[in-house]
C-alpha positions in Angstrom: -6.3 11.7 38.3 -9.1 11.3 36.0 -9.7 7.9 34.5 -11.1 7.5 30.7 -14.0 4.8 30.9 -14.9 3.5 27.3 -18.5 2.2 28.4 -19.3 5.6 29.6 -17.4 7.8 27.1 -20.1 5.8 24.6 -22.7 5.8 26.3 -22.5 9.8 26.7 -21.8 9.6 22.6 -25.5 7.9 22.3 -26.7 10.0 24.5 -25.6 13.2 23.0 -26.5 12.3 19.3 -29.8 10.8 19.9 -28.6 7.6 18.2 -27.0 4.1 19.0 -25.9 2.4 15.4 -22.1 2.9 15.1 -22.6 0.6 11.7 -19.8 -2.1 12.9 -20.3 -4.2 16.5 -16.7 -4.3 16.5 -15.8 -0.4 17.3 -16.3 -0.5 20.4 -13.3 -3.2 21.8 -11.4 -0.7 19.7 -12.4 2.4 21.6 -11.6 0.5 24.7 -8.2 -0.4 23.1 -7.5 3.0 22.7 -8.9 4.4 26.0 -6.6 1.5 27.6 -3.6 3.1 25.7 -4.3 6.9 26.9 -5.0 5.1 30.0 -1.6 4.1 30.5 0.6 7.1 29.6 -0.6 9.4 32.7 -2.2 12.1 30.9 -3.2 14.7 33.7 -6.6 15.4 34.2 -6.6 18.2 31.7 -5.1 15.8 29.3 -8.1 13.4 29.8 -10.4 16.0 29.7 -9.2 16.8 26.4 -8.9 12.6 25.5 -12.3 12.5 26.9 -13.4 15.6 24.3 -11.8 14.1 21.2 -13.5 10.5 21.7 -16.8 12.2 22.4 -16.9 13.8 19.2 -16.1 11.2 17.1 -18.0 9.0 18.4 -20.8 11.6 18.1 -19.7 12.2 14.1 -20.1 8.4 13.6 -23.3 7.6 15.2 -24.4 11.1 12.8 -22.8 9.7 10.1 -24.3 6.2 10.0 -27.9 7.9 11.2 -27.8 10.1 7.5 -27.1 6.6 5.6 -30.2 5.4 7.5 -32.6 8.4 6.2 -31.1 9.3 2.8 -30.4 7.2 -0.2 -26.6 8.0 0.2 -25.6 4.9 -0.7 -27.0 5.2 -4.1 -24.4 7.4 -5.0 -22.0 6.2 -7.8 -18.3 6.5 -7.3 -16.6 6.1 -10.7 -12.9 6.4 -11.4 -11.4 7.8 -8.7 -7.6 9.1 -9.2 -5.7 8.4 -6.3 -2.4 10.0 -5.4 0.2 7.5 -3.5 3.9 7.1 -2.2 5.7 7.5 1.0 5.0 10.3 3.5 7.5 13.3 2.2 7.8 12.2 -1.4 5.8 15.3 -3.0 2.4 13.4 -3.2 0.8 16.8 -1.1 1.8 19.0 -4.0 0.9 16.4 -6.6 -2.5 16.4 -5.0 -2.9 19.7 -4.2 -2.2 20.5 -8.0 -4.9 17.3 -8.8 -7.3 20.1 -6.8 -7.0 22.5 -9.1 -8.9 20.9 -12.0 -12.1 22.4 -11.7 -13.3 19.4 -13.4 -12.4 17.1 -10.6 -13.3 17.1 -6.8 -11.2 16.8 -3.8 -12.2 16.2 0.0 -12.1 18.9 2.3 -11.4 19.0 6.1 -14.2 20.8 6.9 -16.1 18.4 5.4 -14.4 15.0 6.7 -14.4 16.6 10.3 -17.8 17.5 10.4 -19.9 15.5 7.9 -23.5 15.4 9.4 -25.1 16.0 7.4 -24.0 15.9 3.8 -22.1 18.9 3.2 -23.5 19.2 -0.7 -26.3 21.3 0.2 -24.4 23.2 2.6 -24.6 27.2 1.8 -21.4 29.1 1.9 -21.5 30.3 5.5 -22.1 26.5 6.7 -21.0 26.9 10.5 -19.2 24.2 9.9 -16.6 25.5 7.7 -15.8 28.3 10.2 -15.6 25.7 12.7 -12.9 23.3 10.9 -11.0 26.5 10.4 -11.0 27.7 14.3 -9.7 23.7 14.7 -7.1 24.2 12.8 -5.9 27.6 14.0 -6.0 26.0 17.1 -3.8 22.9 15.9 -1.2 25.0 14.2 -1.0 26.7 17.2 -0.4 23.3 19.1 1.9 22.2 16.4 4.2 25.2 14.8 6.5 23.5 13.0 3.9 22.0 11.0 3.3 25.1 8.9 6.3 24.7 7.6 7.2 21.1 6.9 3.3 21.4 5.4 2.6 24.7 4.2 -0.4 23.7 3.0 -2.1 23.7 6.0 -2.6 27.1 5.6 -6.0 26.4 3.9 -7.3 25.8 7.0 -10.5 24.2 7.0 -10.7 24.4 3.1 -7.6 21.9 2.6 -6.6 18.9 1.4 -6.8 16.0 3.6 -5.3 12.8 3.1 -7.7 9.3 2.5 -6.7 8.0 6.0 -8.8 11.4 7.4 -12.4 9.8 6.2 -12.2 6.6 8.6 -10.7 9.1 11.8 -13.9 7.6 13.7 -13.0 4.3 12.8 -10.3 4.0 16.3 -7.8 2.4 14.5 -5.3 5.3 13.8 -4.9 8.8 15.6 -4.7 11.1 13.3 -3.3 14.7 14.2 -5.8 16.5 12.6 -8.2 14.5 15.1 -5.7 14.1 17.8 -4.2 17.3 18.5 -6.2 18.6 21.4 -4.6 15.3 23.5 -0.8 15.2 24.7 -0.1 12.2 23.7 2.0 10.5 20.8 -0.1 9.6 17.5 -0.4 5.6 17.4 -1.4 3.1 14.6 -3.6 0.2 16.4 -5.0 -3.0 14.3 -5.9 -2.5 10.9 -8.9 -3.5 8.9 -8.3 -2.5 5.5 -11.0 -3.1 3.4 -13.6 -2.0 7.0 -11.2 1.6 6.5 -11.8 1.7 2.6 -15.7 0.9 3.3 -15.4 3.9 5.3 -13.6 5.8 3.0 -16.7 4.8 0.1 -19.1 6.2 2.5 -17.3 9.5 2.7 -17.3 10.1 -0.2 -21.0 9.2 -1.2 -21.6 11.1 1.6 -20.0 14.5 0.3 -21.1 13.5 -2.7 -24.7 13.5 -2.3 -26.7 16.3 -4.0 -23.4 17.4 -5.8 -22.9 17.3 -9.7 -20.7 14.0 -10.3 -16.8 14.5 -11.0 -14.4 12.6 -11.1 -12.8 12.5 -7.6 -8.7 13.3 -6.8 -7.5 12.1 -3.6 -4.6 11.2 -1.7 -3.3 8.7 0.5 -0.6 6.0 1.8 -1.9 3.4 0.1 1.3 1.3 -1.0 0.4 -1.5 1.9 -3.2 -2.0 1.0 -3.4 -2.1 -2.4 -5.9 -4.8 -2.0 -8.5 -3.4 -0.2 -8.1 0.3 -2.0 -8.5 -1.9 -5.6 -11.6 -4.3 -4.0 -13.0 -1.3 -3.1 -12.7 0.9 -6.5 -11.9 -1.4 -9.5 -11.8 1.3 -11.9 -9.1 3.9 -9.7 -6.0 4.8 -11.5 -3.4 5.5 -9.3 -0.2 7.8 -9.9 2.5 6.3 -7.5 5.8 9.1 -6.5 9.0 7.2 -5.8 11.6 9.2 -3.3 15.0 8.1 -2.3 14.3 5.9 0.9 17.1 7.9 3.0 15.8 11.3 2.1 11.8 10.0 3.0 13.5 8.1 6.3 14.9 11.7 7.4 12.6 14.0 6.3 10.2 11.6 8.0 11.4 11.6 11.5 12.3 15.3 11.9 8.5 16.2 10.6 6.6 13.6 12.3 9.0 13.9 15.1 8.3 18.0 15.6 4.5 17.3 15.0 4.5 14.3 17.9 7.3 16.8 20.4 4.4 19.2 19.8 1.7 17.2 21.3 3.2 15.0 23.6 6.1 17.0 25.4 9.8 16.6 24.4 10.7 13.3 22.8 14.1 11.1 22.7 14.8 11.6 19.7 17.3 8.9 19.3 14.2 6.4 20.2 12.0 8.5 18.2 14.2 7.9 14.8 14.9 3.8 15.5 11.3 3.6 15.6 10.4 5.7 12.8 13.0 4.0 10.9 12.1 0.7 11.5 8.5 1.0 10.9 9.1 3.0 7.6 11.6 1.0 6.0 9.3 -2.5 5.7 7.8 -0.6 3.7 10.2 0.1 0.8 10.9 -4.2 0.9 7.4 -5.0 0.8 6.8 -2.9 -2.3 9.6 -5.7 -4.2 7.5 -8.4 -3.8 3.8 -7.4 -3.8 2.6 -8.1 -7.0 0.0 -5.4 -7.0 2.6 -2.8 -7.2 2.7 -4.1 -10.6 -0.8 -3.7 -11.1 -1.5 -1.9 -14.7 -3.5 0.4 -13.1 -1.0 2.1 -10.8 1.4 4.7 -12.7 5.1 4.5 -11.4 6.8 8.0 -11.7 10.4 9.0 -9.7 10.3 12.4 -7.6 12.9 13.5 -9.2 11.0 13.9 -12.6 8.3 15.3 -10.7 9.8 18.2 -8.9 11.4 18.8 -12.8 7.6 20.0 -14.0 5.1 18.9 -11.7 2.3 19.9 -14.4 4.4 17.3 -16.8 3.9 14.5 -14.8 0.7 14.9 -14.3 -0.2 15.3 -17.9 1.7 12.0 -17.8 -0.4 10.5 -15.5 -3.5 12.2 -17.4 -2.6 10.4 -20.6 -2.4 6.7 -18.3 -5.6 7.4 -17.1 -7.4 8.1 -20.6 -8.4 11.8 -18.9 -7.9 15.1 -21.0 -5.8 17.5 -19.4 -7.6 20.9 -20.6 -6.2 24.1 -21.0 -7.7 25.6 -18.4 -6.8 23.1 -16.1 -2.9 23.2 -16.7 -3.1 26.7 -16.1 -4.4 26.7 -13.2 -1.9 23.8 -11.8 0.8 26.4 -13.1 -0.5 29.4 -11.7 -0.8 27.7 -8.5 3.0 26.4 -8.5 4.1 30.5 -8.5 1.4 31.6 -5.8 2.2 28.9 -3.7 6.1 28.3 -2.8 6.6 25.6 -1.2 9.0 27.6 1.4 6.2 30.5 1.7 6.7 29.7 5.8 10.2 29.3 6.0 12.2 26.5 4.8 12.1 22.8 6.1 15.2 21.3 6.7 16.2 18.0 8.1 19.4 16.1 7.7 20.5 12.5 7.1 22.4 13.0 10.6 19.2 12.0 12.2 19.3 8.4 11.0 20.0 6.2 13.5 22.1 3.4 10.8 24.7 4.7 8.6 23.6 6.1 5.4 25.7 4.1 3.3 24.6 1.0 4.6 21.2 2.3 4.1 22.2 3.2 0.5 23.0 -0.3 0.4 19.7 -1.7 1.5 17.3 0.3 -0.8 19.8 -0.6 -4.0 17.1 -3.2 -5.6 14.2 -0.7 -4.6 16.3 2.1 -6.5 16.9 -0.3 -9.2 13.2 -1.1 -9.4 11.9 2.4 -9.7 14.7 4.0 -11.3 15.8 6.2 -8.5 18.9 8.0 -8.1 20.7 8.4 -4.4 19.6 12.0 -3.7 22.3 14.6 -2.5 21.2 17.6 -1.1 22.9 21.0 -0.8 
């Protein structure tokens, strides 16, 4: 069975891109943390073949990345008053930021872009190689992962679409993300997290796509409820627009869609397992939100999913007026145009049940009462 060596999958990286800054001494313990991991699981040889692939080429994109920093005054680039779309994974914040997109006067990151970012996309023409590229990948991962069209129909932008903050520091070793992941059958893990080193990243990104490219104002999207810190350090003048779900409906919604994406790649999972982990990991989350006081922070903008889902376009004129930015015209009519062309359900329904929960619902009902109370969230039935 083959057997993933960290020293060598680097040194081939080097090698390969003709360079040997990674821009951070510390990356590579954590590509030998995560080689360990894959190490461990008894992937096949095609499996660490296909390991061996995925840590090749982002190693390769990072030593490219840091190399264009080197030779071009990328960092010069100005990054004023981001607008950052937040909650908890299956609270809506896709749509919200997907609708953010359609502003022409703001910008949004695309994969093709954050996969393949040597060298600054700006000046790329319009049959860049690279966008055809990002788009094969993704055929390719919805054909790994089918459910995934359908719990995130958005996907279907291929290499053109939307990809979420925690995409820009994929070469960073410190989470796996599916879009970077897929080719390796293997569960997605989270290892040790460096905040304000990922939001660094994140600055660089987007100086990086930047670069060459009229200024606008940028529209992203992200989990950023846990490091509020770092994502404030980092850009003091972001306004963020935060969606608040019913924990019980984001607690089963999460484990059936991260569950089918992870069954996809790594073979069939215990589901029972598979939900008291997702569970337990996810819920912190809702507690820690009552007692950090950055959730208060005057620049964040609380709004309930249920008033979102009402008139998305509403809330975000809400969320417009927070952030002192005019909502024009043409830019409302576009978010509303896109709301008919785009049904959510346009590749079948998703469906997922509270049944999945591995603790009674009314005792989680229970738990989440001062989190509803805090947010103003009603328990959500479904039909």
């Amino acid at each position: 069975m083959t057997h993933l060596d960290a020293d060598v999958l680097i040194a081939d990286a080097r090698d390969t891109a003709g360079f040997t800054d990674f821009g951070d001494d510390t990356l590579p313990g954590r590509v030998a943390s995560v080689v360990d991991r894959l190490n461990s699981t008894g992937l096949g040889d095609a499996g660490a073949r296909a390991a061996a692939s995925t840590i090749g080429g982002l190693l390769t994109s990072r030593l490219q990345f840091i190399a264009d920093r080197a030779r071009l005054p990328l960092a010069a680039e100005r990054i004023t008053a981001p607008l950052f779309a937040t909650g908890e994974p299956r609270s809506g914040t896709t749509l919200l930021h997907a609708l953010l997109a359609e502003d022409e006067d703001s910008r949004a990151l695309r994969f093709w872009e954050v996969m393949y970012p040597s060298p600054p996309p700006g000046p790329a023409v319009a049959d860049d190689p690279r966008r055809a590229q990002a788009d094969a990948d993704w055929r390719e991962i919805l054909d790994r992962i089918p459910p995934w069209i359908v719990s995130h129909p958005y996907n279907d932008l291929l290499g053109a679409g939307l990809p979420e903050c925690e995409r820009t520091w994929a070469f960073d070793f410190r989470a796996m993300n599916p879009s970077a992941w897929w080719r390796v059958p293997s569960t997605i893990q989270n290892f040790d997290q460096d905040h304000h080193a990922q939001y660094a990243l994140h600055h660089m990104m987007l100086q990086h796509i930047q670069y060459t490219r009229p200024p606008k104002r940028w529209v992203l999207k992200g989990f950023h409820g846990r490091r509020l810190r770092a994502l404030f350090d980092t850009y003091p003048d972001a306004r963020v627009v935060w969606v608040h779900r019913d924990p019980v409906q984001v607690l089963a919604s999460q484990i059936v869609a991260f569950g089918q994406i992870n069954e996809s790649l790594a073979g069939k999972l215990d589901w029972n397992q598979y939900a008291k982990n997702t569970i337990e990991g996810s819920r912190g989350n809702f507690h820690a939100y009552l007692t950090d006081p950055l959730v208060d922070d005057p620049r964040i903008h609380h709004v309930r999913y249920r008033d979102f889902v009402t008139d998305p376009v509403a809330t975000i004129g809400g969320f417009y007026d927070f952030a002192g930015v005019p909502l024009s015209a043409t830019a409302e009519k576009a978010m509303r145009d896109y709301l008919v062309t785009n049904r959510g359900d346009r590749y079948g329904k998703f469906t997922y049940s509270t049944d999945v929960l591995p603790v009674p619902v009314q005792d989680l009902h229970h738990e989440f009462t001062a989190y509803r109370e805090r947010f103003g969230i009603d328990i959500e039935t479904r039909r």
